[in-house]
C-alpha positions as CSV (number, residue, x, y, z in Angstrom):
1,X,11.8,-133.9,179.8
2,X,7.7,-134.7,178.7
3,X,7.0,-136.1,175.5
4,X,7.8,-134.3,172.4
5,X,4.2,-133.4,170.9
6,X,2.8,-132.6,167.5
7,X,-0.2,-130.5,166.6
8,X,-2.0,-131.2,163.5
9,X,-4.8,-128.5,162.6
10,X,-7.1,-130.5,159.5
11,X,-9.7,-129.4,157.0
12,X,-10.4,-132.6,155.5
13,X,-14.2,-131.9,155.0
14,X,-16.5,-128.5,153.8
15,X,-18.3,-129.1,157.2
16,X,-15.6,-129.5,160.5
17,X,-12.6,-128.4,161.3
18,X,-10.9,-131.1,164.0
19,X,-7.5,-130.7,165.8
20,X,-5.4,-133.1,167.7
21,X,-2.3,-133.6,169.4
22,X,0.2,-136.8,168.9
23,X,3.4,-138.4,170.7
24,X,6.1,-137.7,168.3
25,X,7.4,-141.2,169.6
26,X,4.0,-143.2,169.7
27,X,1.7,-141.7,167.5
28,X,-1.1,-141.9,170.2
29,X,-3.4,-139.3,169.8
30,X,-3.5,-137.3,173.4
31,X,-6.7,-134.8,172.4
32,X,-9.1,-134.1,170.0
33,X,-11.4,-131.2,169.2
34,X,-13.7,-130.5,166.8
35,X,-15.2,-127.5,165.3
36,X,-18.1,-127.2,162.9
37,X,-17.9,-124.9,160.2
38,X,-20.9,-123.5,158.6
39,X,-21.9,-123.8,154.5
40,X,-23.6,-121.0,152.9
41,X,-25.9,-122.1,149.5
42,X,-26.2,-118.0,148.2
43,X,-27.3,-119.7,145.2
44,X,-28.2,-123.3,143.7
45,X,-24.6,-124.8,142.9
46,X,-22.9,-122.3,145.1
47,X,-21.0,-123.4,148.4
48,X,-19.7,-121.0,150.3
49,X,-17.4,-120.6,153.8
50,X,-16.6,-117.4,156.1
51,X,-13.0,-117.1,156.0
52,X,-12.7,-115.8,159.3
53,X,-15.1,-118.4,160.6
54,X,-12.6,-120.7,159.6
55,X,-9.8,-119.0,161.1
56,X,-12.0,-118.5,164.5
57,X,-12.2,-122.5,164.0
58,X,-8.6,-122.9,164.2
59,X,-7.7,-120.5,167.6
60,X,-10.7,-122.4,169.0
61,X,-9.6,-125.7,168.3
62,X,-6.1,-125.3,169.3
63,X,-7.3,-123.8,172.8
64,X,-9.7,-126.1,173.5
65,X,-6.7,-129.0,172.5
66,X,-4.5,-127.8,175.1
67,X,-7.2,-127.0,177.6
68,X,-7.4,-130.7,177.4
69,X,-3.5,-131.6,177.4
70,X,-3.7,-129.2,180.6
71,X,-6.3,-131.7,182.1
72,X,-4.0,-134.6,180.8
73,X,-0.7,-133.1,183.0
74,X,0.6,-132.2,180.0
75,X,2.6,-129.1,179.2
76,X,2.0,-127.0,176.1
77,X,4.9,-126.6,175.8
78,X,5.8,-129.5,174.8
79,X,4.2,-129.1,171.1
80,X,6.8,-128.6,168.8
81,X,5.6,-128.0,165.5
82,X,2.2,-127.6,163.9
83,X,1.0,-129.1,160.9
84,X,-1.8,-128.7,158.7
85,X,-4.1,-130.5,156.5
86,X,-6.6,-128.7,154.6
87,X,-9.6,-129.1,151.5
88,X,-6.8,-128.1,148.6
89,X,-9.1,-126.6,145.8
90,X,-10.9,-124.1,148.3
91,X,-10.0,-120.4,147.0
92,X,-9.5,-117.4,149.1
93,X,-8.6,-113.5,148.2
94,X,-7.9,-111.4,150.9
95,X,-6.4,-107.9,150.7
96,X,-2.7,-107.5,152.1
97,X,-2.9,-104.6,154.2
98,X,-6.3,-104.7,156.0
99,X,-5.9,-108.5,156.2
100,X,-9.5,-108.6,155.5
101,X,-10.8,-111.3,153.1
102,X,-12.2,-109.6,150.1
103,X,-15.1,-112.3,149.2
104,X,-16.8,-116.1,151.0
105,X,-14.5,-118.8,150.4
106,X,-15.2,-120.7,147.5
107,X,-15.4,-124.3,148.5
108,X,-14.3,-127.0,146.1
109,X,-17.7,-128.4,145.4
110,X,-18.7,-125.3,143.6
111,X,-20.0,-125.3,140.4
112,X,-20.8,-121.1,139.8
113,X,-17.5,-121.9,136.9
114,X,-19.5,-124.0,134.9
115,X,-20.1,-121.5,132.1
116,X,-16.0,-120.3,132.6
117,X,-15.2,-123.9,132.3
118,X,-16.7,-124.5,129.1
119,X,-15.5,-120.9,127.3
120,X,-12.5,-121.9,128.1
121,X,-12.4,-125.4,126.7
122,X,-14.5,-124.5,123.6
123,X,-11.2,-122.1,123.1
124,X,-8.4,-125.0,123.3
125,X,-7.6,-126.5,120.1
126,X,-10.0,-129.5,119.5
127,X,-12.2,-128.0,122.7
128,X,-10.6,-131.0,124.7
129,X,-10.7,-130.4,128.4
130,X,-7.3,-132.4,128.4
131,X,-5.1,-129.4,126.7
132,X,-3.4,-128.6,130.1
133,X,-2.9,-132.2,131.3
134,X,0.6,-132.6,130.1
135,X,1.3,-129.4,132.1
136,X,-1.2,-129.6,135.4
137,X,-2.2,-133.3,135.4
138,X,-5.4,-132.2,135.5
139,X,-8.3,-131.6,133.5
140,X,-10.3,-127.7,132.8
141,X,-12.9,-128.6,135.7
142,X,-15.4,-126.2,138.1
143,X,-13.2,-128.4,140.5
144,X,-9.9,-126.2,140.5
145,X,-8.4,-122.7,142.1
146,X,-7.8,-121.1,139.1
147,X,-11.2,-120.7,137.4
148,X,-12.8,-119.6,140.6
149,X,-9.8,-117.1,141.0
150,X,-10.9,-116.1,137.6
151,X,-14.5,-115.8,138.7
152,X,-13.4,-113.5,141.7
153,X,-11.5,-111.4,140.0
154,X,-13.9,-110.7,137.0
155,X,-17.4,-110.7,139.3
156,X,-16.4,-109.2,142.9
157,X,-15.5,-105.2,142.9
158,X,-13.0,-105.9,145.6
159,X,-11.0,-108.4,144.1
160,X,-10.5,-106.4,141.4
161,X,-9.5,-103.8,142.4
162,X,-7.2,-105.1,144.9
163,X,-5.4,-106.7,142.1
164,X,-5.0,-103.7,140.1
165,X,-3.3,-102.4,142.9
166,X,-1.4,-104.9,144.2
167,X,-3.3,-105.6,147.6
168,X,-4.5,-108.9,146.8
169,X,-3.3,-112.2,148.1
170,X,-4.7,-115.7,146.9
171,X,-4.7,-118.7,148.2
172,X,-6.3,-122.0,149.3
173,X,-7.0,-123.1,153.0
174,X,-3.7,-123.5,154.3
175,X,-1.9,-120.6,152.6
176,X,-4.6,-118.0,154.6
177,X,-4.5,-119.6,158.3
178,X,-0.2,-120.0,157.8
179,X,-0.6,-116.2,156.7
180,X,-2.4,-115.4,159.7
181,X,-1.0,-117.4,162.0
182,X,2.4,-116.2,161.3
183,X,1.7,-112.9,161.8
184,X,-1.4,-111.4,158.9
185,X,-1.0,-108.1,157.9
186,X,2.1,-107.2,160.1
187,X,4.5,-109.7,158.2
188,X,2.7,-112.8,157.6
189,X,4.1,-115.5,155.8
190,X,2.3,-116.0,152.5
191,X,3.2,-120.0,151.0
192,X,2.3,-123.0,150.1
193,X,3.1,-126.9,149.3
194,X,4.0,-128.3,146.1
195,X,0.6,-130.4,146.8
196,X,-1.9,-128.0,147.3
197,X,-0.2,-125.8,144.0
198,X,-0.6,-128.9,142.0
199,X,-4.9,-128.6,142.4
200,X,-4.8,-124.6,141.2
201,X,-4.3,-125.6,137.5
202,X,-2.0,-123.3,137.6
203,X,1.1,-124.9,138.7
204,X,3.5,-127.0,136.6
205,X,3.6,-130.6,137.9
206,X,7.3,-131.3,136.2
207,X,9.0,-128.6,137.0
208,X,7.7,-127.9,140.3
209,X,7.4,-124.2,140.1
210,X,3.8,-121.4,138.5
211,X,3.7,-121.5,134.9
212,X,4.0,-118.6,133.5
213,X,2.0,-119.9,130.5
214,X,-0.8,-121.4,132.6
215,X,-1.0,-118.1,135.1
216,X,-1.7,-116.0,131.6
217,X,-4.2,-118.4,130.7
218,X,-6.2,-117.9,133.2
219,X,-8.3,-119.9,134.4
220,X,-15.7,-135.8,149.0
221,X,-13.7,-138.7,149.3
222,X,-10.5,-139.3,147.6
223,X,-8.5,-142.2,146.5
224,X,-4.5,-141.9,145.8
225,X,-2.2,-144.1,144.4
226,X,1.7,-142.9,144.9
227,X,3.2,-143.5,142.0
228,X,6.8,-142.6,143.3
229,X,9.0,-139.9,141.7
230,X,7.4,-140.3,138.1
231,X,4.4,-138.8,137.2
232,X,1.8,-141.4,135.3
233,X,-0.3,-139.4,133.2
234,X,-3.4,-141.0,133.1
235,X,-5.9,-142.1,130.3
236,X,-8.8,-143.0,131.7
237,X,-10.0,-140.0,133.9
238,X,-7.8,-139.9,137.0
239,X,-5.5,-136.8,138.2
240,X,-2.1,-136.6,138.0
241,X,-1.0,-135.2,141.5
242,X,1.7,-134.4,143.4
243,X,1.6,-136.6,147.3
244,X,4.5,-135.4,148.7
245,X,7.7,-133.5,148.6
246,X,9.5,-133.9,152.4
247,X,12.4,-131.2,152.4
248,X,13.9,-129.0,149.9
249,X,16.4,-130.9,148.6
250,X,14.0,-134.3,148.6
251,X,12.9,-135.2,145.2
252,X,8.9,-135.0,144.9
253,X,6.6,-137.9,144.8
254,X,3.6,-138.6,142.6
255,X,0.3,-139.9,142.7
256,X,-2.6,-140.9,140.8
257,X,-5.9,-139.5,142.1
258,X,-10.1,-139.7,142.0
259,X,-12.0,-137.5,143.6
260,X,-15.6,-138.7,144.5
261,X,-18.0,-134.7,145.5
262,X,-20.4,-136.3,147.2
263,X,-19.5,-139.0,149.9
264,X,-19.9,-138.6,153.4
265,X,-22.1,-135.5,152.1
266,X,-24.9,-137.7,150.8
267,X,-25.4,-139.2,153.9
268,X,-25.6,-135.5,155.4
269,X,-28.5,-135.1,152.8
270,X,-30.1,-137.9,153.8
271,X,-30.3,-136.4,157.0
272,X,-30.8,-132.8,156.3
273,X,-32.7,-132.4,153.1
274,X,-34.9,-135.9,153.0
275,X,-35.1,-136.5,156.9
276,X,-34.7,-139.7,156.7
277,X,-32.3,-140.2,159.6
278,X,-31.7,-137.9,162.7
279,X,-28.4,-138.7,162.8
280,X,-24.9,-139.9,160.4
281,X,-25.0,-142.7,162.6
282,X,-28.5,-143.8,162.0
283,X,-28.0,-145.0,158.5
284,X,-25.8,-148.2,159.3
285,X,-28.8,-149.7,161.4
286,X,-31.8,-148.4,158.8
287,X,-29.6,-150.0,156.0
288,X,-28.6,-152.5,157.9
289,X,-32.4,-154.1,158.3
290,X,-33.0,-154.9,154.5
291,X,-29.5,-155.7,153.8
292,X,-29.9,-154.5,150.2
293,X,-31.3,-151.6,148.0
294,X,-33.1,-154.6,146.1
295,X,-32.2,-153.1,142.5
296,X,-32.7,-149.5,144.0
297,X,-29.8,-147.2,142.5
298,X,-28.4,-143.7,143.6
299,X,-26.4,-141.7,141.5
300,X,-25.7,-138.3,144.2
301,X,-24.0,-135.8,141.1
302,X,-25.1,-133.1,142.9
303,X,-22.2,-131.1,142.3
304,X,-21.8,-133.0,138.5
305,X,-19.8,-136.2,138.6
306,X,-16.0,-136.0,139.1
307,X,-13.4,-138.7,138.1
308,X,-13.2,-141.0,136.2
309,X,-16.3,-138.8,133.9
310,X,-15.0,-134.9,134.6
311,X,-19.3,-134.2,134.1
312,X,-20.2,-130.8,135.6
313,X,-23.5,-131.0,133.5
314,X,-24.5,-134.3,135.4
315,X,-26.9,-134.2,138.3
316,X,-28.3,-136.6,141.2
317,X,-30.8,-139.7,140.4
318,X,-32.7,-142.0,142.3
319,X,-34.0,-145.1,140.0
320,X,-34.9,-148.2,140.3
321,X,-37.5,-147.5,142.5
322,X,-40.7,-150.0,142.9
323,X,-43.9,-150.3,145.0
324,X,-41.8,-152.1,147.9
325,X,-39.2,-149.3,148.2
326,X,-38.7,-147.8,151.6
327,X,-36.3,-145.4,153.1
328,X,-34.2,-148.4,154.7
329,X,-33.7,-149.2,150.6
330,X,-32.3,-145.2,150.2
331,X,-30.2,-145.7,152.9
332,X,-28.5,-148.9,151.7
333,X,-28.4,-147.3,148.0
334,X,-26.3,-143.9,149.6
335,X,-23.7,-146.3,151.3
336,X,-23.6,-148.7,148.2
337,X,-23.1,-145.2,145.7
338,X,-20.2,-144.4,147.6
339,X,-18.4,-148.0,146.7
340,X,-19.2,-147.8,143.4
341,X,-17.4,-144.5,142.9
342,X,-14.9,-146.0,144.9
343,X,-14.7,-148.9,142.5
344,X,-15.2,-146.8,138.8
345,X,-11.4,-145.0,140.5
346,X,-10.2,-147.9,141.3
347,X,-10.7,-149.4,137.8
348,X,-9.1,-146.8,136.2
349,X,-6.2,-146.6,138.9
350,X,-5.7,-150.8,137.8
351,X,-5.4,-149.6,134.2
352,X,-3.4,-146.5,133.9
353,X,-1.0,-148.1,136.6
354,X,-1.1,-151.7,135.1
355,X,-0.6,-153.3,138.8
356,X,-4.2,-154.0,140.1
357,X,-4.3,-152.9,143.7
358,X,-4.0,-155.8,146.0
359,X,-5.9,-154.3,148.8
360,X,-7.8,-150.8,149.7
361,X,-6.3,-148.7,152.5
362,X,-8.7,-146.3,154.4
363,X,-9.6,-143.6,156.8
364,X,-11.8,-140.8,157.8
365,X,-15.0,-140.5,159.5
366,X,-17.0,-143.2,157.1
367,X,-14.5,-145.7,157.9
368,X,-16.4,-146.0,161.7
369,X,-19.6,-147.2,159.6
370,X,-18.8,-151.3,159.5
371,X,-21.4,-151.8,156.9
372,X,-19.9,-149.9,154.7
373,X,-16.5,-151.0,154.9
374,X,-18.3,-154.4,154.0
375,X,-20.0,-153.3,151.3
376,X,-16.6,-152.0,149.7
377,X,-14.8,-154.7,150.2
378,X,-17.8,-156.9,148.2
379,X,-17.7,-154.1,145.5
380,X,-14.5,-153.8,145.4
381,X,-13.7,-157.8,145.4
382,X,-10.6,-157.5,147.2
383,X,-9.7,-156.9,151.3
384,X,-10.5,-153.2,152.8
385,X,-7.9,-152.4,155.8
386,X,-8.9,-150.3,158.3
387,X,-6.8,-148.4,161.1
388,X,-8.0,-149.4,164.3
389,X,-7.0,-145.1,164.9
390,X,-8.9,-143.3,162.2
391,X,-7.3,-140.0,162.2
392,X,-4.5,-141.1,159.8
393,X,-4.7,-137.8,157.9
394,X,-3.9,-135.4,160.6
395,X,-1.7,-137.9,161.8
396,X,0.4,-137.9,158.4
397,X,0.5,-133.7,158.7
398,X,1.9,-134.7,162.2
399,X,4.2,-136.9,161.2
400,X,5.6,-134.3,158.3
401,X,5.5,-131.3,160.5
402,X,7.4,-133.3,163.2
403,X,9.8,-134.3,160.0
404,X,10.6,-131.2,159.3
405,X,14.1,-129.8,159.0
406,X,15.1,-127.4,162.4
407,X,12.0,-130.1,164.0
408,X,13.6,-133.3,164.1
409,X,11.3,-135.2,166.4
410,X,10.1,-137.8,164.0
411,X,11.9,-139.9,162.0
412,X,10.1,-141.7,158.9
413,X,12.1,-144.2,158.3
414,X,10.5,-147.4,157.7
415,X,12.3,-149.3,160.5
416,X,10.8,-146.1,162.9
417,X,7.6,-146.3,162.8
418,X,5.3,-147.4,164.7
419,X,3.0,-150.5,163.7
420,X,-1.0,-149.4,163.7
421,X,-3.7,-151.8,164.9
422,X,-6.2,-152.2,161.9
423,X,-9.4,-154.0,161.2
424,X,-9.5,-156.4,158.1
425,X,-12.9,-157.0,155.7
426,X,-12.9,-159.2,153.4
427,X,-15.1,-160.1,150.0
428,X,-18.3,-162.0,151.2
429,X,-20.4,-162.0,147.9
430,X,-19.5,-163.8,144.9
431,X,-17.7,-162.1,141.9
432,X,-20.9,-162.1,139.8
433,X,-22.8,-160.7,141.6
434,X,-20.4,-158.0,142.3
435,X,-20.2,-157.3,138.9
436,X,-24.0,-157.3,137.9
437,X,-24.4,-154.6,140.8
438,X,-22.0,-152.1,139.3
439,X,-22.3,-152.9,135.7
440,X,-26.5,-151.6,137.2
441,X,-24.7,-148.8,138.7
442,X,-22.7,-147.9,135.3
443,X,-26.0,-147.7,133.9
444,X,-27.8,-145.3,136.6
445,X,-24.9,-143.1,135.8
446,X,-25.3,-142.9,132.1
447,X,-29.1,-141.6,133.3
448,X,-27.5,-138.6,134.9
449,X,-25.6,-137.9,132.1
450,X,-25.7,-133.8,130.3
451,X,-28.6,-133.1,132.5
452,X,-27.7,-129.4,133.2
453,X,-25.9,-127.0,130.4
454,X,-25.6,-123.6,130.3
455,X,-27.0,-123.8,126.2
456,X,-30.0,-122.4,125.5
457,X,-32.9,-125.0,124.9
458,X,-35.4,-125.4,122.0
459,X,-39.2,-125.8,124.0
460,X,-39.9,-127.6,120.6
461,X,-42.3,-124.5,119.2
462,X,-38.8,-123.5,117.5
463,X,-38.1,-121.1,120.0
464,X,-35.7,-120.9,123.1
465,X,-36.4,-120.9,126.7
């Protein structure tokens, strides 16, 4: 008998879509592949993705995968459950009986819902953003399923009309490839998980089930802290999110949450927009050579500023900028931006949970930059741990999938699992001078602060633009 195998299909970023294979015994990952997935801008603020690109993503992925398990002596057959981690806020409408998807997906970072967002908070008694929270654990944000369900249904024909007539099926990432995979039109499955319904602002965190109330209403990187099988609401800008619920009868566990838009993106910008590097790997040596922005500061809001401010009207700024600037002084300012939004989450984490965190776990594709995970841990004053094995996410929808009742082939009991390798960094700068650089940092961000709205300006001739 082979080794019992799990395949783990992940969206974790707008960009790729990546697939591997693990030993339900070992964790090793066996193969890898990655496909990239294409980002449309229609308009400025927009981000778009081709539903069916994505799904083409996933049957390419998953052969390619087992092309190389083939290579490996490895039988396909072998694989005994999929699992799948995906972006959670990403909307999709597709109509029922063509199986055709009746608009782009709307990617998280979008902001189209600005002007939604705020008619709908300027409704809620004292226009607080907060009047769901008790509810959702979330704030009224551009950031959520619901208002950019709402914005489908009341700007695209199709959607519509499909819902007047019953065709129309919503959901995000994971609910449309499970639908298609099981089968689409000719009896697909159409579900989700407790975890991805807790980011529609539309599903009640306490009970566990759609709220009727909430469903009439209408409507980067991130950093979790489980919380166990309470909910912590939080005061001080962070999410209140469901992490887990393994098995029907299993009671569901919590987290607190920030969510940084812009992360890996910025460096992507870097590259793309500025041309300042040819490559994501390029920026560790060009930062790397001055070994500090030297008082240069980059706030990248370009898709507003998430938690702990919940500011769709903020937008990118560069400042700080003298004579001797270069573009080795960007770089360093991009990777150092990403730890202080690390750290503003962090701080609010420490104070809503009222344990500070004694170390940062992490993973994903920064994590390979060493620099960075330097720089956090010196921002962050305390150790960053790093898996020497990177994919932890698709390794954790593994590890559920393989969990999974009628599965069986992986048990997640502490004394089970197997130890992973990691890399340790510790603080190397003094406490004050970690301090001055982000209390620099808080103010860059004020700069960036109400820079958009959807208002009408005074041009100061007592007229309006």
């Amino acid at each position: 008998m082979g080794p019992m195998l799990l395949l783990s299909l992940s969206l974790p970023l707008p960009a790729s879509h990546p697939s591997q294979v693990f030993n339900a015994k070992t964790a090793e990952l066996l193969s890898h592949h990655q496909v990239e997935i294409r980002q449309s801008f229609p308009k400025e603020g927009w981000v778009e993705q081709d539903p069916k690109e994505i799904l083409q993503s996933v049957y390419d992925c998953m052969e390619r995968t087992c092309e190389k398990l083939g290579q490996l002596h490895i039988n396909v057959s072998h694989i005994k459950a999929v699992g799948v981690t995906n972006q959670r806020e990403t909307t999709l409408v597709w109509d029922k009986e063509t199986g055709e998807p009746l608009y782009n997906a709307i990617v998280w970072l979008d902001l189209r819902t600005q002007s939604t967002v705020e008619r709908l908070i300027n409704k809620t008694p004292g226009k607080s953003k907060n009047h769901l929270k008790h509810k959702t654990g979330l704030p009224i944000s551009t950031y959520f399923s619901a208002v950019k369900l709402r914005w489908l249904m009341d700007n695209v024909e199709e959607v519509a009309e499909a819902v007047l007539t019953h065709r129309a099926m919503f959901g995000t990432v994971d609910s449309w490839l499970i639908w298609c995979l099981t089968g689409g039109k000719s009896g697909g499955v159409h579900v989700t998980d407790v975890t991805n319904a807790s980011r529609t602002m539309l599903f009640n965190i306490h009970t566990l089930d759609w709220d009727p109330e909430l469903c009439r209403y209408g409507t980067g990187c991130f950093l979790l802290r489980n919380t166990g099988v309470e909910p912590v609401m939080s005061d001080h800008g962070l999410l209140t999110t469901i992490a887990y619920k393994l098995g029907k009868d299993a009671p569901a566990y919590y987290a607190l949450e920030g969510s940084v838009a812009i992360a890996g993106a910025v460096v992507r910008w870097l590259k793309d927009n500025m041309g300042i590097i040819r490559s994501s790997s390029e920026i560790e040596k060009l930062a790397g050579e001055v070994g500090s922005s030297y008082g240069c500061y980059f706030v990248p809001a370009f898709s507003g500023l998430y938690a702990p401010y919940w500011e769709p009207s903020a937008r990118g700024i560069i400042c700080g900028l003298t004579q001797f600037t270069n573009r080795s002084h960007l770089a360093f300012a991009a990777l150092e931006a990403v730890c202080f939004q690390t750290r503003e989450i962090l701080d609010a984490m420490n104070q809503d949970y009222g344990v500070p965190l004694s170390q940062l776990q992490v993973d994903g594709g920064m994590t390979s930059n060493r620099l960075l995970m330097q720089l956090q841990a010196d921002i962050l004053c305390v150790p960053v741990v790093k898996p020497s094995m990177p994919e932890t996410t698709a390794l954790g929808a593994a590890m559920a999938a393989g969990a999974a009742e009628g599965v069986g082939v992986w048990s997640l009991a502490p004394g089970d699992l197997a130890a992973v390798p990691t890399e340790r960094y510790q603080p190397q700068i003094n406490t004050e001078e970690s301090e001055f650089r982000y209390a620099r940092w808080k103010k860059a961000v004020q700069k960036a602060m109400n820079w958009e709205t959807t208002e009408p300006v005074s041009n100061g001739n007592g007229t309006v633009d």
